[in-house]
C-alpha positions as a Markdown table, in Angstrom:
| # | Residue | x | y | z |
|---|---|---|---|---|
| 1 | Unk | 102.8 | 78.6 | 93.0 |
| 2 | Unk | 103.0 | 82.4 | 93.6 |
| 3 | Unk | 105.2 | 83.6 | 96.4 |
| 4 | Unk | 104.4 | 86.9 | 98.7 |
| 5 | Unk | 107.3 | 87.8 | 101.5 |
| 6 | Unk | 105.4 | 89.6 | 104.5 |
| 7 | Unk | 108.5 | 91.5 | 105.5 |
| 8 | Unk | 108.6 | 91.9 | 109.6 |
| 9 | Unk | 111.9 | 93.5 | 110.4 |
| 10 | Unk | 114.4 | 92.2 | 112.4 |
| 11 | Unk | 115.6 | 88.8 | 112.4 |
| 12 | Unk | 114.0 | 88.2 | 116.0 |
| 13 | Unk | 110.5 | 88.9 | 115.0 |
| 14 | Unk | 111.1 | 87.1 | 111.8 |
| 15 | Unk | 111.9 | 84.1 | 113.7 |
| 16 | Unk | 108.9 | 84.9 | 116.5 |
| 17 | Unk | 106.7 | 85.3 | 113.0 |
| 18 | Unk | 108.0 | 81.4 | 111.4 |
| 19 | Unk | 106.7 | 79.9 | 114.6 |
| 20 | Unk | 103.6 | 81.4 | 115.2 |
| 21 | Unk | 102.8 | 80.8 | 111.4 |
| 22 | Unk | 103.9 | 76.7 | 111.8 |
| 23 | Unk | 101.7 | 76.4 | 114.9 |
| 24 | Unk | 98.9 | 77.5 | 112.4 |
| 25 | Unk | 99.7 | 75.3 | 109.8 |
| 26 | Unk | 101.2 | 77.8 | 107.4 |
| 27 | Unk | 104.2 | 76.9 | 105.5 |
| 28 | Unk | 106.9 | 79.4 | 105.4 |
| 29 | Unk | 110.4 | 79.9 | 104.9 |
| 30 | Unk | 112.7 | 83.1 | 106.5 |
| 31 | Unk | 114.4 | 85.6 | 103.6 |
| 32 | Unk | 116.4 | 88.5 | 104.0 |
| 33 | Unk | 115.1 | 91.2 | 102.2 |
| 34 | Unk | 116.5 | 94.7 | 101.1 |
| 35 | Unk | 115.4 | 97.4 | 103.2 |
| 36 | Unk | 115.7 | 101.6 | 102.2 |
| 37 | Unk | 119.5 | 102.6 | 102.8 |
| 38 | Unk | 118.2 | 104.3 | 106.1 |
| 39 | Unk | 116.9 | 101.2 | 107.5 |
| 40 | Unk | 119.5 | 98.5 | 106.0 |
| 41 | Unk | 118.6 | 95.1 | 105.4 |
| 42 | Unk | 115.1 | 93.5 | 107.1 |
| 43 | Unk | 113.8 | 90.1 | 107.1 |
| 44 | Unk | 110.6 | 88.5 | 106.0 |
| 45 | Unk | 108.4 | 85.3 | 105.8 |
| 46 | Unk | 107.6 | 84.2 | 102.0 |
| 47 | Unk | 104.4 | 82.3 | 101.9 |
| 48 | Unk | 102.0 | 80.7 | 99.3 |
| 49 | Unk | 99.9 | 83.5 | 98.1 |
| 50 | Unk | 96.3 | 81.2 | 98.8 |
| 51 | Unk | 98.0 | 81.0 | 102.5 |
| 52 | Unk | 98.5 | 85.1 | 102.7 |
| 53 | Unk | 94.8 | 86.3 | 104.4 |
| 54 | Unk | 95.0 | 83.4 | 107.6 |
| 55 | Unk | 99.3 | 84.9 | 107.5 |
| 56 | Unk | 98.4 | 88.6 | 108.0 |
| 57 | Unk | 95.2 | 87.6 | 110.2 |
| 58 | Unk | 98.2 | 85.4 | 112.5 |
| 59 | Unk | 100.3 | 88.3 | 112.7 |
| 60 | Unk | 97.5 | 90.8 | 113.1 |
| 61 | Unk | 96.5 | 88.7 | 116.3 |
| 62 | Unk | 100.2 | 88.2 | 117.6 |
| 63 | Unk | 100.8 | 92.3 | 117.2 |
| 64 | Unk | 103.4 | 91.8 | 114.5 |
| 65 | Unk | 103.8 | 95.0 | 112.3 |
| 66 | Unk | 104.3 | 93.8 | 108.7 |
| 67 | Unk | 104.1 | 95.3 | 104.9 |
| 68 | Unk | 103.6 | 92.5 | 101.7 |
| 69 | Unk | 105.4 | 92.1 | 98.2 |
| 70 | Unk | 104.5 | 89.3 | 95.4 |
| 71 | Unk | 107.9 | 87.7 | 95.3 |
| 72 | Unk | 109.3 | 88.8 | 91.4 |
């Protein structure tokens, strides 16, 4: 199945992210992604891509600030 990563920062709202995506029934597991050599390293959620629109619509409710990659 495709992969996208909905990156979210730090590790905190990463994890805030994983729950609030669980209570909806959205599988997900936490990566640490590479950030621009200003910023460091950042985390991320990578989901199913069939599961991205209800992740971005959770986060959009929860005030999460996120950006999306397809995983490779």
């Amino acid at each position: 199945m495709e992969q996208r990563i909905l990156t979210v920062g730090t590790i905190t709202r990463a994890i805030r992210a994983r729950k609030l995506l669980a209570a909806g029934r959205i599988p997900s597991r936490m990566v640490k992604t590479a950030g621009t050599a200003a910023s460091g390293c950042a985390y991320g959620l990578e989901v199913n891509a069939t599961d991205l629109p209800a992740a971005m619509r959770i986060l959009e409710e929860n005030d999460i600030a996120y950006e999306w990659q397809k995983n490779g």
